[in-house]
VOGU-3710 file (C-alpha; in Angstrom, 3 decimals, decimal comma):
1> xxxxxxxxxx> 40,877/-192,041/-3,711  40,915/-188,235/-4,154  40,024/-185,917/-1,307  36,810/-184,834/-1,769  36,921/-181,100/-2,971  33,423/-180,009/-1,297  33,417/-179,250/2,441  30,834/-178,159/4,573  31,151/-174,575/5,836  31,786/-173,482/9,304
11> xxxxxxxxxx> 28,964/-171,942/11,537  30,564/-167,975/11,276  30,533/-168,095/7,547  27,022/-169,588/7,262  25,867/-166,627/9,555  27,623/-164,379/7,796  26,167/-165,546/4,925  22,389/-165,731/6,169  23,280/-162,097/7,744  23,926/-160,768/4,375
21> xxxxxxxxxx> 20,611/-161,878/3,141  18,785/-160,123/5,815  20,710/-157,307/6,876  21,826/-155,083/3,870  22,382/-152,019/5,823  21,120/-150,476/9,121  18,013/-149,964/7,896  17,185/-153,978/7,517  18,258/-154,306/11,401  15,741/-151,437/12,332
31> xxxxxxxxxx> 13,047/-152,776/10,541  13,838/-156,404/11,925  13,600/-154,985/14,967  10,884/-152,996/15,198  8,690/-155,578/13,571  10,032/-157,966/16,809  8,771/-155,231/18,854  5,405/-154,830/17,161  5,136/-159,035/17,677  5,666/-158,586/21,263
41> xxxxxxxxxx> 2,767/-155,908/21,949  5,107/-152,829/22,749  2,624/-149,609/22,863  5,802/-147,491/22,654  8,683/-148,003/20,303  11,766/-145,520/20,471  14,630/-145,992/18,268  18,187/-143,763/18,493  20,837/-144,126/15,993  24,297/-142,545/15,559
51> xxxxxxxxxx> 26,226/-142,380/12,061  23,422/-143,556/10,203  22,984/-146,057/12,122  26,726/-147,267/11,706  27,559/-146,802/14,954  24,799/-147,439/17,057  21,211/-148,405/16,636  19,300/-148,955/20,283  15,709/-149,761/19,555  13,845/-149,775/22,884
61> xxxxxxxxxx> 9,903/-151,491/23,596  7,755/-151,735/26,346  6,394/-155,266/25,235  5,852/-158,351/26,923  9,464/-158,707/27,507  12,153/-162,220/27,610  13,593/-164,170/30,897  16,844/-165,518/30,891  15,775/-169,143/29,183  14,589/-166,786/25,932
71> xxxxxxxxxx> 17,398/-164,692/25,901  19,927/-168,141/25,881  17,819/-168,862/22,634  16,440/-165,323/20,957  20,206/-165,287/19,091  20,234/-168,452/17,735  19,969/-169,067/14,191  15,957/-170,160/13,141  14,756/-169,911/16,661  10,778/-168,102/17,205
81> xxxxxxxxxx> 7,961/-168,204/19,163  6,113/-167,731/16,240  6,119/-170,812/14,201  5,081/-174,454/15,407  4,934/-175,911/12,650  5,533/-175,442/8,339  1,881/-174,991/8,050  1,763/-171,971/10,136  3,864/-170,282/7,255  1,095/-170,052/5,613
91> xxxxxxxxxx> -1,097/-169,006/8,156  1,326/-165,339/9,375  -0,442/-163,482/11,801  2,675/-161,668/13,157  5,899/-159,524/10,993  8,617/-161,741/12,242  8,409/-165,524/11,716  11,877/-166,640/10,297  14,017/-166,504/13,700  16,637/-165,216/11,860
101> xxxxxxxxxx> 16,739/-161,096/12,279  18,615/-161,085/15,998  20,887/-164,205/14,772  21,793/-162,149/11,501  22,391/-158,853/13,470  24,204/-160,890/16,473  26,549/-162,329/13,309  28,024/-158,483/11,975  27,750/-156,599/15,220  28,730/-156,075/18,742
111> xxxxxxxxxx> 25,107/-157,160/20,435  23,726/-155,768/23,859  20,132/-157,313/24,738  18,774/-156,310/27,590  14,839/-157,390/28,730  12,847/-158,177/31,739  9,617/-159,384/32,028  6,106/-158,887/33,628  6,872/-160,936/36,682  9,915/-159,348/37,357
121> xxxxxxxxxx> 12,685/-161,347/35,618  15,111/-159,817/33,842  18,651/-159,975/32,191  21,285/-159,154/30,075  23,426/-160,849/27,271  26,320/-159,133/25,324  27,240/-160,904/21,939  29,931/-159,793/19,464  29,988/-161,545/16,086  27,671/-164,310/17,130
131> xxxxxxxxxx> 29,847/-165,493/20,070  28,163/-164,599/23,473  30,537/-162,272/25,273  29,371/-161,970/28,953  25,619/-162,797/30,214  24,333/-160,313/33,792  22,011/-160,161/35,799  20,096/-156,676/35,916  16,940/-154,833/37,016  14,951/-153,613/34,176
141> xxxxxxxxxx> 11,727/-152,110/33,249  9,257/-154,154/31,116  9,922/-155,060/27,406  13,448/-155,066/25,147  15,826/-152,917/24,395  17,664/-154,186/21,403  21,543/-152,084/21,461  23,384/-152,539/17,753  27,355/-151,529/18,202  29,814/-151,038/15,506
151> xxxxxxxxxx> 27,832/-152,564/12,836  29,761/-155,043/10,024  32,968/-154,348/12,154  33,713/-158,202/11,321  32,690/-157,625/7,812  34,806/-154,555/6,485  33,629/-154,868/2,655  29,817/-154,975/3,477  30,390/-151,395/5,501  32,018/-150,191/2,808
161> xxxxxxxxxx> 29,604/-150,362/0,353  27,226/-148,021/3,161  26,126/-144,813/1,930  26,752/-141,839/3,821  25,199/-140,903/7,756  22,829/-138,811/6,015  21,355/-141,292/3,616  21,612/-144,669/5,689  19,452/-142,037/8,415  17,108/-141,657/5,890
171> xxxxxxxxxx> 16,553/-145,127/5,403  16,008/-145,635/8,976  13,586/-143,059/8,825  11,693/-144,632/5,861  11,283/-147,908/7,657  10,065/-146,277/10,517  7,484/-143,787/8,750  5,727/-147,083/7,193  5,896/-148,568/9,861  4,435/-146,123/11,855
181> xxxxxxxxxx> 1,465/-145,619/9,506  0,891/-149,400/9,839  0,018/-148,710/13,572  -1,038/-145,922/14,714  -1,949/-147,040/18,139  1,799/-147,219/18,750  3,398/-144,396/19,869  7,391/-143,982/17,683  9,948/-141,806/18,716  13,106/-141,388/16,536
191> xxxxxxxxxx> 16,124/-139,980/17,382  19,542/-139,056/15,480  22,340/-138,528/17,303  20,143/-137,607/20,714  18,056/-134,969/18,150  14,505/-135,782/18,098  13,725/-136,153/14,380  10,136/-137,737/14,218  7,377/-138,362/17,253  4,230/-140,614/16,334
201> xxxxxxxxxx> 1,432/-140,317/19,280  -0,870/-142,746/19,474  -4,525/-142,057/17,162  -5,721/-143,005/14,086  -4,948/-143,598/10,638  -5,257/-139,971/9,413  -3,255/-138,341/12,013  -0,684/-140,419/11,923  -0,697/-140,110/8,068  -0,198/-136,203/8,906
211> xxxxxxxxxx> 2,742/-136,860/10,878  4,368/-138,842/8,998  4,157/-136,871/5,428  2,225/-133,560/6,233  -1,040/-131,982/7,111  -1,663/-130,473/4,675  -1,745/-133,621/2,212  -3,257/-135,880/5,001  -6,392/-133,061/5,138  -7,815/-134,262/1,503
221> xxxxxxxxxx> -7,205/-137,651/1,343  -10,236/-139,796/0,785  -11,193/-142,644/2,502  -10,926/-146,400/0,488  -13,080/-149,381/1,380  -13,981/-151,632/-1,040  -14,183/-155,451/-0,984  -13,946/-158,125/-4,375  -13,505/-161,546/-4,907  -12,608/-161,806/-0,830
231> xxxxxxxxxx> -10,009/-159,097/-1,309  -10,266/-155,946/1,214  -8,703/-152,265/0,300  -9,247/-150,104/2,573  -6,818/-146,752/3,006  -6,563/-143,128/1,711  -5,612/-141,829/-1,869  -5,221/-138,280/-2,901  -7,590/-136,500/-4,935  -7,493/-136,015/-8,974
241> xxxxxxxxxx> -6,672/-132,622/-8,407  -3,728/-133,156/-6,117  -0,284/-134,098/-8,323  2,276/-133,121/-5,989  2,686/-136,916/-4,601  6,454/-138,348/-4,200  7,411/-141,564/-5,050  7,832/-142,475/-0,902  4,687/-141,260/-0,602  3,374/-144,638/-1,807
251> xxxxxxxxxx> 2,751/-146,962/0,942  1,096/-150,245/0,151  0,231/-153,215/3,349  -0,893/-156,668/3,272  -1,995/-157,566/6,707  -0,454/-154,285/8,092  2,679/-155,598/6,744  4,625/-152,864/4,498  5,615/-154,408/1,322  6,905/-153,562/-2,147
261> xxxxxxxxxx> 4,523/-154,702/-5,182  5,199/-152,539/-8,668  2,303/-154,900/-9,827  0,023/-153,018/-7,579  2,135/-149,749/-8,243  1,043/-149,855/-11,592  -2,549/-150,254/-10,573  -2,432/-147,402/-8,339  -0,697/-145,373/-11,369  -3,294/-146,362/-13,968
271> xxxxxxxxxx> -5,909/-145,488/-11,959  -4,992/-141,715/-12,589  -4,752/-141,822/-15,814  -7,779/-140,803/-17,121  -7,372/-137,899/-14,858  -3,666/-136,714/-15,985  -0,664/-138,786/-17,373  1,711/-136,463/-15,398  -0,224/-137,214/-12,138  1,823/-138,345/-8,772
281> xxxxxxxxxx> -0,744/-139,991/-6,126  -0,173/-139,933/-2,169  -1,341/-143,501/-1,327  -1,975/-145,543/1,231  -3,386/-148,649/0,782  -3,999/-151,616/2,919  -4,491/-155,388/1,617  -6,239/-158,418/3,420  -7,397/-161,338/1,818  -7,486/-165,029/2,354
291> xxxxxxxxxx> -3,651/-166,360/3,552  -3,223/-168,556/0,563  -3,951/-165,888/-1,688  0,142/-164,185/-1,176  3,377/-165,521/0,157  5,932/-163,305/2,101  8,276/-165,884/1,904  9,611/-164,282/-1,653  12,174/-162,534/-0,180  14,924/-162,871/2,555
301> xxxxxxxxxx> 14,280/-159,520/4,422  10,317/-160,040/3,545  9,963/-156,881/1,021  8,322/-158,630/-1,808  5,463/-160,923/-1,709  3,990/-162,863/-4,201  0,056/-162,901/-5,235  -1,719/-166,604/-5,803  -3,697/-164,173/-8,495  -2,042/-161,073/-9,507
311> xxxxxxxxxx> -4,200/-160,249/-12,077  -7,436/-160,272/-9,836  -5,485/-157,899/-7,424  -4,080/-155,964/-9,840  -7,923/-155,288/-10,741  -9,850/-155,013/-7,635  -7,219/-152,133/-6,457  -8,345/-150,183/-9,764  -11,544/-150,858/-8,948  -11,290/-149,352/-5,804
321> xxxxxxxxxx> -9,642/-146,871/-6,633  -11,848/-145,881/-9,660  -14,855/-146,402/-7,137  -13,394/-144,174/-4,771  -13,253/-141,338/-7,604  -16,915/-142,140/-8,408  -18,559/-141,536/-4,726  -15,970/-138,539/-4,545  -17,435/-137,087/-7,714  -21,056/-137,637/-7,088
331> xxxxxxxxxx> -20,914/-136,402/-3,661  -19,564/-132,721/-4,780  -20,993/-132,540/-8,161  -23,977/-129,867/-8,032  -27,555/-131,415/-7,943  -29,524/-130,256/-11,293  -33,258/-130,740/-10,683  -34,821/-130,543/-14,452  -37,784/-131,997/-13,641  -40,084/-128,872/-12,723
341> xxxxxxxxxx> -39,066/-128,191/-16,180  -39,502/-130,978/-17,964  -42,800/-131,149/-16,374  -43,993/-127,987/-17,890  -42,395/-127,514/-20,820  -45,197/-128,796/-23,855  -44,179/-131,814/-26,101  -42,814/-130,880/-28,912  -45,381/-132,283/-31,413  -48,487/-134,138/-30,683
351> xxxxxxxxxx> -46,900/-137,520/-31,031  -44,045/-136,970/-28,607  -44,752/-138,018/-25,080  -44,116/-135,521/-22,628  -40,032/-135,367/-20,742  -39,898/-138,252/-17,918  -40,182/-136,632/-14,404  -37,675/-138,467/-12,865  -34,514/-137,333/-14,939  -31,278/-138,177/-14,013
361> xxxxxxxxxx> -29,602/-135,254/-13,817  -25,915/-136,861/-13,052  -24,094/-139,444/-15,438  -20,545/-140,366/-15,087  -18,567/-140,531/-17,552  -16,841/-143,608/-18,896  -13,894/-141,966/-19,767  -12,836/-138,765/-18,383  -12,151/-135,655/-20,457  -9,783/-133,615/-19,781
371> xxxxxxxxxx> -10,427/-129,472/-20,570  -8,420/-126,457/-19,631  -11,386/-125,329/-17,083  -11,847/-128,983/-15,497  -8,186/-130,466/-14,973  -5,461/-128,775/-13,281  -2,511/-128,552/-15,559  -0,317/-131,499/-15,206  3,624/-131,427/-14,974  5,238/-129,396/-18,121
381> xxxxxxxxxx> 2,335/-127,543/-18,876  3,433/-123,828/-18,717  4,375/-120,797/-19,862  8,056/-122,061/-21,019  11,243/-120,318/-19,654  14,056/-118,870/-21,758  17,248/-121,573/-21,634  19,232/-120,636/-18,502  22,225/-120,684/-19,889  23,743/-117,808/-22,720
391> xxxxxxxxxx> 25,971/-117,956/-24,913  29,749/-118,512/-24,323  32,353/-116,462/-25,654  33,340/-119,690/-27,891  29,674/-119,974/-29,097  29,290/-117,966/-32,798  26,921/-115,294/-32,325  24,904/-113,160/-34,910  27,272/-110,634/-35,705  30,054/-113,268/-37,207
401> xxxxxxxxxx> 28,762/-115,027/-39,798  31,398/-116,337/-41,277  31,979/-118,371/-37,744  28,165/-119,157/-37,695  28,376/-120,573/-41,165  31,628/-122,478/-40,263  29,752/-124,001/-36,752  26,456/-124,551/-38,911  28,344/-126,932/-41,026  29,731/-128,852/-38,980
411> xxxxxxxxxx> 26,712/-128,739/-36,763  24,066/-130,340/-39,810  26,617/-131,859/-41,865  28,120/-134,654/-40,181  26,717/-138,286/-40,820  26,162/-138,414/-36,645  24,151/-136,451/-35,292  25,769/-134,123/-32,640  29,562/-135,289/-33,649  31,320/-131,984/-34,605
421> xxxxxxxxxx> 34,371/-132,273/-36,380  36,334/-129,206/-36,555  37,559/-127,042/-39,758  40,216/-124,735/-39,671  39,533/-121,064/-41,555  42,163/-121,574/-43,859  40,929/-125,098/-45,023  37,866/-123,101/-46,305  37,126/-120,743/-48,394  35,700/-117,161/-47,292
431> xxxxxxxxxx> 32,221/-116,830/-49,130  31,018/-113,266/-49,299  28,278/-113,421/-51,787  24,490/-113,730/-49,681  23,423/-116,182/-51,799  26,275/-118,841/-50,608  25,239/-117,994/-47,076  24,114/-120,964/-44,779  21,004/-120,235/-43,037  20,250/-121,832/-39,861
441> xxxxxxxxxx> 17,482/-124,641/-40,271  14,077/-123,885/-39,415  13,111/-125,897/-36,270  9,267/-126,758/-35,459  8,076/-128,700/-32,353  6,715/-132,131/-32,672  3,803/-132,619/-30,292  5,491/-130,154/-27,998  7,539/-133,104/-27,136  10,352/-132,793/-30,054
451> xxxxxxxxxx> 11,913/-130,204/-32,428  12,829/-130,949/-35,813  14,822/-129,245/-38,462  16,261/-129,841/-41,643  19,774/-130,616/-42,238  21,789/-131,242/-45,321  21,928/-134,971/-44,590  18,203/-135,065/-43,611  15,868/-134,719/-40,822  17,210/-134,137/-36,975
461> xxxxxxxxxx> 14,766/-134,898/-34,542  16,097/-133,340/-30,822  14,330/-134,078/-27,270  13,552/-130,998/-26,058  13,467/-132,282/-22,247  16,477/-134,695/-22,731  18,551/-131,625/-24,518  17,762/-129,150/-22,181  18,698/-131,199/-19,211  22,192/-131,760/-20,890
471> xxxxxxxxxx> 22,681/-128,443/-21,026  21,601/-127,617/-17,254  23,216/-130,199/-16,475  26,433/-129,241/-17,229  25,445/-125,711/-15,970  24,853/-126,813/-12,507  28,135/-128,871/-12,224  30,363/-126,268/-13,304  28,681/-124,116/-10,865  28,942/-126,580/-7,745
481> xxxxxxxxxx> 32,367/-127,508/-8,796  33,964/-123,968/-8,460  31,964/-122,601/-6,141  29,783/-119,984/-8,175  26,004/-119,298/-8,110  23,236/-118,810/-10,194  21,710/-115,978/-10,570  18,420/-115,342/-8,586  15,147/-113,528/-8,753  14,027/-112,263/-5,228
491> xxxxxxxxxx> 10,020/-112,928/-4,945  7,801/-110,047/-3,820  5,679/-112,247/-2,289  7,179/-115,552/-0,662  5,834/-118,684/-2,408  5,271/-120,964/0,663  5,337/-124,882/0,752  4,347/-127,485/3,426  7,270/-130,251/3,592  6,945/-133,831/4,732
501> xxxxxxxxxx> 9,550/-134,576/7,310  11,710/-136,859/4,958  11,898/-133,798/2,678  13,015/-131,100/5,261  15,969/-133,643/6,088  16,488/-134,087/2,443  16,399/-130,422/2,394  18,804/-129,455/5,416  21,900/-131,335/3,680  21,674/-129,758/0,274
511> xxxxxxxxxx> 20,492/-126,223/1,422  24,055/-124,664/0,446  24,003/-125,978/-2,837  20,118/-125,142/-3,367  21,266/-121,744/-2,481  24,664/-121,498/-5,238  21,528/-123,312/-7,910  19,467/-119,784/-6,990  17,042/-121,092/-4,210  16,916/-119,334/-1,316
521> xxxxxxxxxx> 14,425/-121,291/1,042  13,578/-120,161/4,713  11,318/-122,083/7,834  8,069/-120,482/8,253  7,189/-122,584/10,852  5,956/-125,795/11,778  6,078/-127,870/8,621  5,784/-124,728/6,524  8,793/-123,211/4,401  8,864/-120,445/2,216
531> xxxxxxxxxx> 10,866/-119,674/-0,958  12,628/-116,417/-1,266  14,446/-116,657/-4,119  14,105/-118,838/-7,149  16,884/-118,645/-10,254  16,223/-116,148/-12,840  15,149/-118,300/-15,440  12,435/-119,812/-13,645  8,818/-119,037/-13,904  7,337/-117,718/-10,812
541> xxxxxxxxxx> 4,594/-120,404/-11,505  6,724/-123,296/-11,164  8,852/-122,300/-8,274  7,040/-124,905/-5,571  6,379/-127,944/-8,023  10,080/-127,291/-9,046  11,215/-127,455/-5,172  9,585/-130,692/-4,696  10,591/-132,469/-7,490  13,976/-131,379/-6,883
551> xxxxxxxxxx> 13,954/-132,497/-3,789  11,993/-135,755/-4,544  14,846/-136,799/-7,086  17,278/-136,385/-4,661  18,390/-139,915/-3,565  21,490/-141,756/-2,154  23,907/-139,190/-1,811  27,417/-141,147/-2,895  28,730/-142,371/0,326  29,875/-139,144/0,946
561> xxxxxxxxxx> 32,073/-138,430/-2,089  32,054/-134,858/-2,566  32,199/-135,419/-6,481  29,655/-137,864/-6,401  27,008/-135,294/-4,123  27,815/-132,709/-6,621  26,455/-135,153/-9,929  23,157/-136,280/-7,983  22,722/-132,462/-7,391  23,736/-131,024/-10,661
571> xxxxxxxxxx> 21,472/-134,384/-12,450  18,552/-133,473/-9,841  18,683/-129,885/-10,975  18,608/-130,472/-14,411  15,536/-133,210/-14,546  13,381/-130,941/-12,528  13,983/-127,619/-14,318  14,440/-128,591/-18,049  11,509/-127,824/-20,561  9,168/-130,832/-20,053
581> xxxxxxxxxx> 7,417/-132,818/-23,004  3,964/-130,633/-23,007  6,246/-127,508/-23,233  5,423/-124,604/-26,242  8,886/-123,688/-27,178  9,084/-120,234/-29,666  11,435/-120,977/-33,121  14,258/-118,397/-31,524  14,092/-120,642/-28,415  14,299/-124,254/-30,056
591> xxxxxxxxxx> 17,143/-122,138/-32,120  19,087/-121,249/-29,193  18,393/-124,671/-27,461  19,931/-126,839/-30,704  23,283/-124,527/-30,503  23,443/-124,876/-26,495  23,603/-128,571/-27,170  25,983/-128,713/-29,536  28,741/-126,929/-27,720  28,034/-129,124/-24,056
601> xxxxxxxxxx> 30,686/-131,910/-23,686  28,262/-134,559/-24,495  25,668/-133,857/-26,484  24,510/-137,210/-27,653  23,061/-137,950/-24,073  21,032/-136,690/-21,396  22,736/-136,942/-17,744  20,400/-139,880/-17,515  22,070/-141,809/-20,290  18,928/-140,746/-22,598
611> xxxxxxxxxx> 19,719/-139,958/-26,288  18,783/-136,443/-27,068  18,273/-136,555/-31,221  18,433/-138,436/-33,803  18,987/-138,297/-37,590  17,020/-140,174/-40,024  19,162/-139,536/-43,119  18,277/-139,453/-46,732  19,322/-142,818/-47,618  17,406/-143,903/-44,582
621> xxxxxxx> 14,099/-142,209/-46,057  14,138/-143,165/-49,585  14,568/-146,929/-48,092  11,432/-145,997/-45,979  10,009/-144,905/-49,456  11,454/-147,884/-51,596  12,850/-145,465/-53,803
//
C-alpha cells in the first residue's frame, strides 16, 4: 500500500496562509484594526506608523478594553465576541465578525497587545509569528493598544512585493480617511513617523467630510436622502457644476461599512451624464437596507459585497441621485409668475378660451441639454496648446525638401502604419522638377477626437490624445532622466488651488520633479496652494484642472525604483497635459503633431499601451465597397 501523497498542513503554514488572505499589506492590518476598535466603542482612535507602516503600526483606543482571559483568546485563529451562531452572519451589526484580523497579523509580525479594562484589569501579551512570546502584568489606561513590529519579517517574499514608505503611508491614510467619514463622532489622529499628518474631531458628517478631502469641496455638497423598495441613500454628492472630483474621492457605505461596488460606481457615474460625459463627482454615499439584501462575506479582507438585487440598487442610487439634482434645480431656478399676464392679455380669437391662471412656470426637463451658457466646459474643452515639444535637429524641416520628401515617404508609404523603414540618398533619385514634389497630406479632425489624412496606401486615422501623450511622454522621461527642465511661464497673478490632504502628500514627494516638468507650486496656507509657474506650453486656463489631474493619476510609486518613479511621472504628465478628445486642433498643428509621432521611439502606442492610428488601406476599402 502506497503512502498516501496528501498530508494535512501544519498550524504556521495554515496561518500563514489565512494571513495572506487578510493582510496584503499594512494597510489591511490598519483597517482590521481600527474596525476592532470601532466594535469596541473607542471615542478616540490614534494610529502611528513608521516606514509605511513596515516597521511599526501602533493603533491605540479608548474602548471597552480586554482582561487577561480575552487576551489568552483575542489571537487565536476564528475566535470573536461577535458571532454566536452562523445565523448571526447574516444578521452583522458590527465591522469585525471573522476572528481572524489579530490571528492573521499575530501570524507575519512581532505582536505587542496591551489592554485593561473598566474595572481595572489589565495586561500584556507579546507574540511573534503566532507563538506567544512572554505574557505581563501592567497598569494601563482603558481600551487597546494594538503595537505591529517588523511586519512579514517571517515572510520575506510577501514584504517584498511592498511598495515604497510613501505609498504603503498612503494607503494607511486611505483606510483611515473612509473610515473616518464613516464616524464622525470619533475623534482620529494619524501620525507618520511622530508627524501629525491628519486630525478628525468629533462633529458631523459635513465637517468631517471637510477634513478629510477639503473645505472648499465639502461647502457645496448637497444633501441625499431618498428611500425605494426598503433601500436608504442618504449622503452628499457634488453639484453638476463641480468636475474637479478624484477617483478617492468616491466613498460608498453599507451599514457605515466602507466597501468597494463598481456596480454602484457606475450608477453614481451615469447619473452625471446628462450633465457632462467628462464629469468627476465627489461622493459620499451611505447604504442600509434589509440584511439579506447584501453579503460581506464576498471577500477575505471584507472589500466587496455582494447585492441579493443589484439591479434594484443599481437603480434606486440613480434615482437618488437624479432626485437630488431635481430639488437642487427647482430650489435655485428663478420663480416666473405669468399669470398677471396671462390674466390680462385678450384671447386671441373669440373661440379661444382665455390663458389658465395657474401656469406652471417651471418644467424639468427629461433630458438635459447641454449649451455653451448653461454647462461649464467639461475636460478637453479649450483653447488648444501648441505641441510642447519642437523639432529635433534629426526631424526634416521646411527648408530641405529633398529630406522632407525622403521622411514623407517613408512616413505614408509603408503597409504599417507608423513603421519607418529607412532609405539611403543614394538609393534614390534627386527629383528637382515641382511637379515630382511630395506634398505633405492634408490632415482634418474627426469629431475633434481624430485626424485623418491621406496617404498613398490609403486613409490614416491618428488619436490626437493617444499621439500627443506619446510624444510628451517621451518628453518628460528624457527630461527626468538627465536631469533637465522644462521650460516655464511665470504667472502674473498666482492661480491658487485648495488640496485635499491625500493630494498635498501626493504632492510633497514629487514636488522636485513637478518643478524640472515646469510647475512651480508654493503653500498659501492652510489647505490652500498656489501655482507660480506652469510650462510654457500650457494654457493659463488649464493650469489648476491640469495640477489635479496630474496629481490624481499619480499612484503606486514603484517600490521605490528610481526608474520606475520616473515612468509613473513622465506617463502622469503626459495623460494630463496631452490634447484631449473635444480639442480644435489648426491643420499646421495636426501637421506638426503627425511628424512628432513619427520620430518618438514608439509610435504605434500610447504610454498606456493605447494604439495611436490606424490605416485602413485600399484593398481594405474596396472590400468594404465589394469592388
Amino acid at each position: 500500500m502506497k503512502t498516501a501523497q496528501i498530508h494535512i498542513l501544519s498550524d504556521e503554514i495554515i496561518n500563514k496562509i489565512a494571513a495572506g488572505e487578510v493582510i496584503e499589506r499594512p494597510a489591511s492590518a490598519v483597517k482590521e484594526l481600527v474596525e476592532n476598535a470601532i466594535d469596541a466603542g473607542a471615542t478616540r482612535i490614534q494610529v502611528s506608523i513608521e516606514q509605511g507602516g513596515k516597521k511599526k503600526i501602533q493603533v491605540t483606543d479608548n474602548g471597552k478594553g480586554m482582561g487577561q482571559a480575552d487576551l489568552d483568546l483575542c489571537y487565536l485563529r476564528h475566535t470573536t465576541s461577535k458571532l454566536a451562531n452562523a445565523d448571526d452572519l447574516f444578521h452583522l451589526q458590527t465591522n469585525g465578525f471573522r476572528g481572524e484580523a489579530v490571528a492573521s497579523i499575530a501570524a507575519v509580525s512581532k505582536l505587542t497587545i496591551t489592554s485593561a479594562t473598566d474595572d481595572g484589569e489589565s495586561g500584556r501579551i507579546i507574540i511573534h509569528g503566532g507563538n506567544v512570546i512572554e505574557k505581563q502584568e501592567v497598569q494601563a489606561s482603558r481600551g487597546t493598544t494594538f503595537l505591529v513590529e517588523d511586519l512579514f519579517y517571517n515572510t520575506p517574499v510577501r514584504r517584498t512585493f511592498l511598495s515604497s514608505e510613501t505609498a504603503e503611508s498612503t494607503r494607511i491614510f486611505d483606510v483611515i480617511l473612509r473610515t473616518a467619514i464613516a464616524h464622525p463622532e470619533i475623534r482620529f489622529d494619524y501620525k507618520v513617523n511622530d508627524k501629525t499628518v491628519f486630525t478628525g474631531v468629533p462633529g458631523e458628517l459635513r465637517s468631517r467630510i471637510a477634513e478629510a478631502i477639503g473645505s472648499k469641496v465639502a461647502k457645496v455638497l448637497l444633501p441625499v436622502d431618498y428611500s425605494e423598495a426598503g433601500i436608504k441613500v442618504s449622503g452628499y454628492i457634488s453639484p453638476t457644476t463641480e468636475t474637479n472630483g478624484k477617483r478617492n474621492h468616491q466613498f460608498l457605505y453599507v451599514r457605515n461599512r466602507p466597501i468597494e461596488s463598481k456596480m454602484v460606481s457606475r450608477a453614481v457615474t451615469q447619473s452625471y451624464e446628462p450633465y457632462g460625459a467628462q464629469c468627476k463627482p465627489v461622493s459620499v454615499l451611505f447604504l442600509d437596507m434589509p440584511d439579506m439584501e447584501f453579503d460581506v462575506n464576498v471577500h477575505p479582507a471584507k472589500r466587496e459585497v455582494r447585492f441579493a438585487n443589484g439591479n434594484l440598487i443599481f437603480t434606486v442610487v440613480l434615482h437618488a441621485i437624479r432626485e437630488t439634482f431635481k430639488a437642487e434645480l427647482e430650489a435655485n431656478s428663478p420663480f416666473i409668475d405669468l399669470s398677471g399676464e396671462a390674466e390680462s392679455a385678450p384671447p386671441s380669437s373669440l373661440n379661444e378660451p382665455p390663458r389658465v391662471k395657474d401656469y406652471n412656470p417651471f418644467v424639468v426637463p427629461t433630458q438635459s441639454v447641454s449649451t455653451e451658457e448653461s454647462t461649464p466646459k467639461s475636460k478637453g474643452v479649450y483653447a488648444a496648446p501648441t505641441p510642447a515639444i519642437d523639432f529635433p535637429a534629426s526631424f526634416p524641416r521646411q527648408n530641405s525638401k529633398r529630406v522632407q520628401n525622403d521622411f514623407a515617404q517613408d512616413l505614408f508609404s509603408q503597409p504599417e502604419a507608423g513603421k519607418i523603414i529607412s532609405l539611403e540618398p543614394d538609393q534614390r533619385p534627386i527629383e528637382t522638377h515641382q511637379e515630382h514634389q511630395w506634398n505633405p497630406p492634408a490632415f482634418f479632425q474627426i469629431a475633434k477626437t481624430y485626424i485623418a489624412g491621406e496617404d498613398a496606401n490609403g486613409l490614416l486615422v491618428i488619436d490626437q490624445h493617444a499621439a500627443h501623450s506619446r510624444i510628451l511622454y517621451e518628453q518628460a522621461l528624457e527630461t527626468l532622466k538627465n536631469g533637465l527642465a522644462l521650460d516655464s511661464q511665470e504667472l502674473l497673478f498666482p492661480e491658487l488651488l485648495d488640496l485635499s490632504k491625500i493630494e498635498v502628500e501626493v504632492l510633497k514627494t514629487v514636488e522636485d520633479q513637478f518643478k524640472r516638468l515646469g510647475f512651480y507650486i508654493e503653500h498659501f496656507g492652510g489647505e490652500t496652494y498656489q501655482i507660480r509657474a506652469i510650462p510654457s506650453a500650457l494654457p493659463l486656463s488649464r493650469a489648476v484642472k491640469a495640477v489635479r489631474d496630474f496629481l490624481d493619476s499619480i499612484g503606486d510609486d514603484g517600490n521605490g525604483d528610481m526608474v520606475k518613479v520616473q515612468d509613473m511621472i513622465a506617463k502622469a504628465w503626459a495623460k494630463t497635459n496631452a490634447y484631449q478628445a473635444g480639442d480644435t486642433l489648426k491643420p499646421e498643428e495636426m501637421a506638426t503633431l503627425v511628424g512628432q509621432l513619427m520620430i518618438t521611439e514608439e509610435p504605434l502606442k500610447s504610454p498606456y499601451g493605447h494604439p495611436t492610428l490606424l490605416r485602413l488601406t485600399l484593398e481594405e476599402l474596396s472590400k468594404k465597397f465589394r469592388h
